[in-house]
N, C-alpha and C positions, 0 to 999 in steps of 0.2 A: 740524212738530216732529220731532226728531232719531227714529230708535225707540230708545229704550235696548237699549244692549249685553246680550246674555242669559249667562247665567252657566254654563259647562259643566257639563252635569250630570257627577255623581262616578259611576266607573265601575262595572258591578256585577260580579256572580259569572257571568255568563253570559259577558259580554264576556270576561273574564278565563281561562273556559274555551275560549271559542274562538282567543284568542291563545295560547294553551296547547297547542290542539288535544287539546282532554280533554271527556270529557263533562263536563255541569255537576254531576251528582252526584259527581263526584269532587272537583272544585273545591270545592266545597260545603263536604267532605269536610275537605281540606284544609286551609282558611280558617277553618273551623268548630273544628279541633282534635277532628272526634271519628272514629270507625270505622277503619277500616286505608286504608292508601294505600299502594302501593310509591316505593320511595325516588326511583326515578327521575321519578315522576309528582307527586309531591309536589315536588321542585326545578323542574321545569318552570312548576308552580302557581305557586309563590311567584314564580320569576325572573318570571312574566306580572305577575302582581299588583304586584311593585315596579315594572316597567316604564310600566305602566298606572297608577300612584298608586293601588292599590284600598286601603281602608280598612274592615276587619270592621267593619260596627253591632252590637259587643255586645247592645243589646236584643234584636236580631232574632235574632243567633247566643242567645241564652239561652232564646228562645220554640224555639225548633229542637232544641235541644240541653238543656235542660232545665240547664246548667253555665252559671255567669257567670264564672266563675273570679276570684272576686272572696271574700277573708275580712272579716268583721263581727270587730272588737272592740272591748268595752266594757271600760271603765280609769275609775276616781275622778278623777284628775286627769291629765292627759297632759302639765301644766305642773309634776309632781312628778320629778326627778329618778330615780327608781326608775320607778315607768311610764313615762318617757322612755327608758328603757334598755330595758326588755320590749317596748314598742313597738318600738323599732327591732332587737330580734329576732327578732320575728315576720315584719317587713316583709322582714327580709334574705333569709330564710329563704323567707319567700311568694313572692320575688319570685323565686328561681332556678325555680320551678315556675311560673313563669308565672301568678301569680295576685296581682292587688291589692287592699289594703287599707283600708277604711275602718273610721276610727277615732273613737270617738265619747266623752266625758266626763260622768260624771253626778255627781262632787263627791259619792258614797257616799251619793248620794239615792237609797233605792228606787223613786220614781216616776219618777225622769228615768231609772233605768236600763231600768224597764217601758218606759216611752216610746223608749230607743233600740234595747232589741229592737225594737218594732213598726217603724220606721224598717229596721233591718237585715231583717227577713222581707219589709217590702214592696220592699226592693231587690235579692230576692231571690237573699240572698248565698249560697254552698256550706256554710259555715260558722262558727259563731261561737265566739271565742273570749273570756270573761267574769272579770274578779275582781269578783266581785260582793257587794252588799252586803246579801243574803238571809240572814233568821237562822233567823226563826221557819217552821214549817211553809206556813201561808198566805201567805211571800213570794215563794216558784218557782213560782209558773204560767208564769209570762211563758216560765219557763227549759224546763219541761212543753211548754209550748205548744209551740216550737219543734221539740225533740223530735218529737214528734208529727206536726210536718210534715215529717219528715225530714230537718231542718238538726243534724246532730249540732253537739255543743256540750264544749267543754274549758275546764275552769277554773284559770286563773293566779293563781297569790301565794296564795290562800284557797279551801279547804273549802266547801261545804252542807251543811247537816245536813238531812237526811233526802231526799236527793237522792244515786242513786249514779251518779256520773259521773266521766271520767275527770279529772285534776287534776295540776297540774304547782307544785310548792309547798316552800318550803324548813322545814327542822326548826327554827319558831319556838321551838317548849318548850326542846331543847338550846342551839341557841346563845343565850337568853335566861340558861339557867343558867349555861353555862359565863362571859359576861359579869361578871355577880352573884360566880359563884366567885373571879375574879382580883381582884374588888376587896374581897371576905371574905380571900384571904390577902395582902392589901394590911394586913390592920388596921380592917377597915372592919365594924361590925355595926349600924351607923344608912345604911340604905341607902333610900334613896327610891325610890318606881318613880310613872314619868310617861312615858304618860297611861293609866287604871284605867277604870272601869265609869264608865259617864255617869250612873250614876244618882242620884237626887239629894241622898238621905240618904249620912252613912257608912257604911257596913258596919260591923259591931261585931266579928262573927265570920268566924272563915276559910273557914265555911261559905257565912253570906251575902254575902262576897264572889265566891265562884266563881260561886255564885247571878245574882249580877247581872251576872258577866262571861260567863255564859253566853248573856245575851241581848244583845251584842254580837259584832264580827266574832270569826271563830275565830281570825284571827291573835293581837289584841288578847287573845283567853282565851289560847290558848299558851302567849303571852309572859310573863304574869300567871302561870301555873302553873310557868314557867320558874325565875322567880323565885323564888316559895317554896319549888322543889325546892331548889334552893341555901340557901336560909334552912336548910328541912329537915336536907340533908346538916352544915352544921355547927352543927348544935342551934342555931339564934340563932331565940328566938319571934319572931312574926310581931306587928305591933304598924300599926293599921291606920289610925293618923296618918301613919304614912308611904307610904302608898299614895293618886295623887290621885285624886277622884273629878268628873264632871261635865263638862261640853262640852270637848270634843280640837279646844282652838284654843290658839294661842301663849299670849294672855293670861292665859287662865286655866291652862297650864299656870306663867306667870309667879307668877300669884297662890297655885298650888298649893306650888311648892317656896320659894317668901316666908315661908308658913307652916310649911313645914318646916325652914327653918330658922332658924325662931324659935321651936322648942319647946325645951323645958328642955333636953331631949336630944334637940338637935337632930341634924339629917342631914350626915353627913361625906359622904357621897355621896352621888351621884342615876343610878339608869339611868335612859336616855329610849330608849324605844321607837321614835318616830317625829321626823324630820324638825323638822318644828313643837316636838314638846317640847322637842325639843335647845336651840333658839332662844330660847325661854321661858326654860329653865333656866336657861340664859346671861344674860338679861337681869337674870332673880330674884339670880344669884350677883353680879353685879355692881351691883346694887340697894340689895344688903346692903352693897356696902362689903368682900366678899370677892371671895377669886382662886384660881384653879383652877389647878392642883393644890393647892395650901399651905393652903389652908381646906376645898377641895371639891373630890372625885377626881368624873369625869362618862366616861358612857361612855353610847353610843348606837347604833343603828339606822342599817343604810342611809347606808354611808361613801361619801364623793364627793369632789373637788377644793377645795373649801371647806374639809373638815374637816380637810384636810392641810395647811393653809398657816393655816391658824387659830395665835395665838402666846398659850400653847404649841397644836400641832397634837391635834386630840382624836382617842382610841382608840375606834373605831368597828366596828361589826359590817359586815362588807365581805358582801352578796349577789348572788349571779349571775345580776345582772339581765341580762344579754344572752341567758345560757342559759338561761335560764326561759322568754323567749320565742320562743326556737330551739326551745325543749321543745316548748313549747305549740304552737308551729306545727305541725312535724312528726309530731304525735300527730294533732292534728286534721287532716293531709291525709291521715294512713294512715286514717282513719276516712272521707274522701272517696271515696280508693281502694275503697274495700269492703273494706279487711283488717278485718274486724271479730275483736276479741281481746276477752278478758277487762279489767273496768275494770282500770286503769293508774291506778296513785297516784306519779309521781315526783317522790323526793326529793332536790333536789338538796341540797349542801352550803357551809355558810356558813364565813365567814373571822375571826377575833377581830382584827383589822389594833392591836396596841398601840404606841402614841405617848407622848403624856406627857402627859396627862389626870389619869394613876394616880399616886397615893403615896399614903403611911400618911397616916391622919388626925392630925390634930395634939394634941401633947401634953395638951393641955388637956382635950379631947375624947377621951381613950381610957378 
């Protein structure tokens, strides 16, 4: 019988030093990405090692080096257009530093996002970057925990409350109002906001509404706050049929502005906060047997290539999602570096992009 062909072994850091004519702790050194090298001795390294095919085992360099050069981040959905944008400016950004990405989704579950921390500490990444879905005080251990082992941590798109860490986040409350605003001097004081508090009752008052949007994401509370400043600013009461409440899924954002505009005094218009409502909205408006603009002005969240070729095209809140994940990179590698600074809250700034979604509500309805 034949002997089977044996299979080259792949070459190491030794061989590679000695085609180099280096000691191996330099080679080491080199390959490793950590301690000084002179220029020259480093070119030498590398030209052996491509010569030689040598190939770093990250595991081994992260056992050595205590660095995987490797970022952890956690995102709701990564098949969401808006964390599709964040992600890929974290990656663009990671990657000029030599450092890769894994990306994990946990659909705004606190346990699956518990569970993709545990996943990122055992894969012992540099560091994580999180929009996370922790409200209440007993929801950040997981984020604690990390911490603790010295995996600093940066939070994208949303806040923690009672966690001080650094965050990279846009002015939900402002550009929520100023939205609100243009369609108040549109004519508009029947305005719907979608999607509200999950919670199950209505809110009666404007108290218990904060209330309950309190124990939801902070973006969500923001945006809600956003709105009534603008209510606020032009005297118009606050009337809390037209706020929806209960699961932030299309349908029921469907069933939500259905019912809004089949109240007496019904809604001439609807902001949608998120993606999903918008969809809803759209579906409920044309459900009724109305059209948008001419019965119902809409304006929404997180503008994309869809909303613009929409007929008519809808006026949408445009956010910088690539620079939010530029942000959040670059903060979280300056905290790899050791530049340790004072926490960092950046704000960046949002876009009102207007299309023709908006007009005055209709005669009838003024």
């Amino acid at each position: 019988m034949a002997e089977r062909e044996r299979t080259p072994s792949p070459p190491t850091i030794s061989e590679v030093a000695a085609t180099a004519g280096v000691g191996r702790a330099t080679a080491a050194r080199t390959l490793g990405g950590y301690g000084y090298v002179s220029p020259e001795l480093r070119e030498r390294v590398l030209a052996a090692a491509e010569q030689l095919g040598y190939r770093a085992n990250a595991l081994a360099r992260s056992m050595s080096t205590g660095v995987t050069h490797t970022l952890g981040v956690i995102v709701a959905d990564i098949g969401n257009p808006f964390f599709a944008g964040v992600v890929r400016g974290i990656s663009d950004t990671s990657r000029e530093r030599g450092f890769d990405t894994i990306v994990l989704s946990t659909h705004e579950s606190l346990s699956e996002e518990i569970a993709a921390m545990n996943v990122l500490i055992d894969k012992r990444v540099d560091g994580v970057i999180v929009a996370s879905a922790a409200v209440e005080r007993a929801d950040v251990a997981h984020l604690t925990a990390a911490i603790e082992r010295g995996i600093p941590v940066v939070l994208v798109d949303r806040e923690v409350s009672h966690l001080d860490l650094d965050a990279v986040v846009i002015d939900n409350r402002e550009a929520a109002r100023e939205a609100v605003d243009s369609l108040i001097r549109a004519g508009h004081t029947r305005i719907g906001f979608v999607w509200g508090p999950t919670t199950e009752g209505r809110p009666a008052t404007r108290r218990e509404l904060l209330a309950a949007a309190s124990r939801n994401l902070w973006t969500d509370a923001e945006r809600l706050r956003g709105y009534l400043d603008a209510l606020d600013d032009a005297g118009i009461p606050f009337d809390p049929d037209l706020v929806m409440v209960g699961e932030k899924t299309e349908s029921r954002a469907t069933d939500e502005v259905t019912r809004m505009l089949a109240l007496p005094e019904r809604a001439t218009a609807v902001f949608c906060t998120e993606t999903d409502a918008m969809t809803g909205s759209l579906r409920a408006v044309r459900a009724a047997g109305l059209a948008y603009p001419a019965d119902v002005s809409l304006i929404g969240f997180d503008d994309s290539s869809w909303a613009a070729v929409m007929d008519p095209p809808l006026t949408m809140i445009e956010q910088p999602m690539h620079e939010l994940g530029e942000t959040a990179a670059a903060t979280l590698l300056s905290l790899i570096d050791g530049k340790a600074t004072p926490r960092s809250r950046h704000t960046l700034e949002t876009k009102l992009i207007s299309r023709a979604s908006v007009s005055a509500p209709p005669v009838a309805d003024r």
